[in-house]
N, C-alpha and C positions, 0 to 999 in steps of 0.2 A: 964729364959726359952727362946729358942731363936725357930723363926718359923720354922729351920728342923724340930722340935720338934712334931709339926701338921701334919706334913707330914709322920711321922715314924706311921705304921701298925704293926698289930701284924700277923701270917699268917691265920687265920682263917678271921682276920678281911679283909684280905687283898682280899679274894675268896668272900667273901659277895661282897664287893665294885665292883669285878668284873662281880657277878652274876647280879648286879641290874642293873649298866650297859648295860650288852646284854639284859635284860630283857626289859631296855627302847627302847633300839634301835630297839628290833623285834617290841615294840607297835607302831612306830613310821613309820615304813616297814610296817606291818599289816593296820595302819590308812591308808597310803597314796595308798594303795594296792584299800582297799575299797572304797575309795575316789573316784580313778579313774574311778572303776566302777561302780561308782551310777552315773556320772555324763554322762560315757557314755549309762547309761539305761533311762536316763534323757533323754540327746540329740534322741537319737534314737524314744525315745516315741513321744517327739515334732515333728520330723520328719515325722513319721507316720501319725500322724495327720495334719499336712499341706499339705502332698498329698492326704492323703482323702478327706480335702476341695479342693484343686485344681481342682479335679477328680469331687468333688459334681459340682465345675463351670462351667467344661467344660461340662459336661452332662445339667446342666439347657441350656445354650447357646446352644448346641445341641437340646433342645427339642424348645427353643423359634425361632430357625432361620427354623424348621420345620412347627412352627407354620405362619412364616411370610410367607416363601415361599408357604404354601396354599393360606394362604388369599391374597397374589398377583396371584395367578393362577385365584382365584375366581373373582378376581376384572379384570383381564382381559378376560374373559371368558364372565362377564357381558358387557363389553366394548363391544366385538365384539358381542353380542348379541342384541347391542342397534345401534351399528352402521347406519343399513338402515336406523331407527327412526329419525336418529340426524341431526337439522337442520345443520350442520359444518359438516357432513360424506366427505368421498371421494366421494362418488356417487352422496349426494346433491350439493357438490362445482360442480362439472365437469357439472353437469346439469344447474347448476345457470350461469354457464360459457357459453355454449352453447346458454341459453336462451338470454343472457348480450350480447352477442358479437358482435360488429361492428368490419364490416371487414375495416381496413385502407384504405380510397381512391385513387385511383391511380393518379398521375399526368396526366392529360389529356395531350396527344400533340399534336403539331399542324399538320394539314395537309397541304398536296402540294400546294403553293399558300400563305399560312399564315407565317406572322412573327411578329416579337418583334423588338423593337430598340436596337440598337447596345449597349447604354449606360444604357439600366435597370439593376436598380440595388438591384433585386428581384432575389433572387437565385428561388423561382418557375415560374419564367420566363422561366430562360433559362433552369430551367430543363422540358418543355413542346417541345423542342427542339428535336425531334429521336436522340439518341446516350447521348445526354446529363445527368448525374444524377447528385447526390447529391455530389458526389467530386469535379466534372471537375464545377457545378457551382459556389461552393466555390471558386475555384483555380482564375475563371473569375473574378467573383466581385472584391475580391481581387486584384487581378494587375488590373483592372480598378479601384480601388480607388486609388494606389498608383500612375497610371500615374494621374489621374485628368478627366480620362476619354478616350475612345478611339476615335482616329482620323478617321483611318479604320478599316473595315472587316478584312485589312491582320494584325491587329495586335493581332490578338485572335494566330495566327501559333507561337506566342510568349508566352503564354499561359504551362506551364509545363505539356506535355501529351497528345497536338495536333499538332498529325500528321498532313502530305501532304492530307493523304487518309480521315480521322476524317475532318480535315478543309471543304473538297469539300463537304461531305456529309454537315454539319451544313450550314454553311455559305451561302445555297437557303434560309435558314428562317431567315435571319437578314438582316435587313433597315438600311444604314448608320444614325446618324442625328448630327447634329454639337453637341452634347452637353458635351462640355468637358472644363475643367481650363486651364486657362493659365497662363503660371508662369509671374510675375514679376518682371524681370529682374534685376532693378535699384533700385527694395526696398526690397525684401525678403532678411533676412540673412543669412549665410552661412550654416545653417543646413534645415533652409528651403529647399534652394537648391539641398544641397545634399543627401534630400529627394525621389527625384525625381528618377526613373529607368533609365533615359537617360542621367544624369550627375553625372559623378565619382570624384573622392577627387580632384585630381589634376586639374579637369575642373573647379569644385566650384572655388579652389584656384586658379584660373587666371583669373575667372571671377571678383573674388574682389580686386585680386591685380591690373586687367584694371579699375577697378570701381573708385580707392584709387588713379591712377598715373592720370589720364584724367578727372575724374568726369562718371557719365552718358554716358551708352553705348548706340548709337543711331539705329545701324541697326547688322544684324547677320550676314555682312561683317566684322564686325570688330572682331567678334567671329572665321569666315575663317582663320583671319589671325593670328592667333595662334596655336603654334604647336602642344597644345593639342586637337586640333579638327581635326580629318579627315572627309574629304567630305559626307561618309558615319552617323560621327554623326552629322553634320550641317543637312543633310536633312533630319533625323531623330525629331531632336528636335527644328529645324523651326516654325511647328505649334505650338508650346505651348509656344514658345519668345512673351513676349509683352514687347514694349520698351518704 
């Protein structure tokens, strides 16, 4: 017997095998048909119910931010109803203030006739001074500490922010008096030196290069005679030479 053999029908048998066939294939249509639609009555019911709870959340949060927003109405409402009471109100600070309060003292200054010495080195000194305050006192002290102290009254017109007209006013209420430094000529080093407002790099630098070629500078003739001095800064920085 060979396997065409298996495969040969007869024709009635041959309509069966075909009926059963379609028969499988609609249950099979039919299944997947249903399938579908349970799965989306499924989905759909899930759905439902996730926006009902949603909907139940955002309604609770609506009813509890209803709820806060009273009770902060309520609790400010008591705030400003206790305010007068409160030892910290605005009304008891401003009044405590009032009661506290020292007025800042004025600098007294002097009158016609009265001064200060040239070389105080008290910024409420010179601010007792007419015209003087708390900038222009700073700016004094200041350049009097960096010269060593001032020689004269005319060296305040050197002073950053006094005038011809500022100088004459001040300048009735200050006493010259010697009290100033002197540089040290033959010992200070070079930035000691050029420390100084009245001597610039190249000055320092010839003071030491005279110092290093001869030894000991004796008199501030021999500072003349260099070209980095003009007459103008010899009689400036005279006073403060010591040899």
């Amino acid at each position: 017997m060979r396997w065409k053999d298996f495969l040969y029908y007869q024709k009635g048998e041959k309509l069966a095998v075909i009926l059963l066939l379609v028969l499988l294939i609609l249950t099979l249509i039919l299944n997947l048909i249903l399938s579908q639609r349970n799965s989306r009555e499924i989905n759909f019911t899930q759905n439902d119910s996730l926006v009902k709870v949603f909907e139940d959340f955002q309604k609770s949060l609506r009813v509890q931010e209803g709820v806060n927003y009273q009770e902060t109405n309520n609790e400010i409402l008591m705030n400003n109803e206790r305010t007068d009471r409160h030892p910290f109100s605005r009304s008891s600070i401003s009044e405590n203030i009032r009661n506290n309060y020292t007025p800042y003292p004025k600098a007294e200054k002097l009158a016609a006739g009265e001064t200060i010495l040239l070389n105080s080195t008290d910024t409420a000194e010179w601010k007792k001074i007419p015209g003087i305050g708390s900038s222009f006192a700073s700016r004094i002290v200041k350049y009097q500490s960096l010269l060593g102290g001032f020689v004269s009254v005319e060296q305040l017109r050197e002073v950053y922010g006094i005038d011809n007209e500022m100088f004459s006013r001040i300048s009735p209420y200050i006493e010259p008096d010697k009290n100033f430094r002197k540089i040290q000529i033959n010992k200070m080093e070079f930035k000691e030196l050029l420390s100084h407002p009245y001597l610039n790099y190249k000055q320092v630098q010839a003071i030491v290069n005279l110092r290093k070629k001869k030894g000991n500078i004796l008199s501030i003739n021999e500072l003349a005679m260099l070209n980095e001095f003009t007459s103008d800064d010899i009689f400036r920085v005279e006073p403060y030479l010591e040899f």
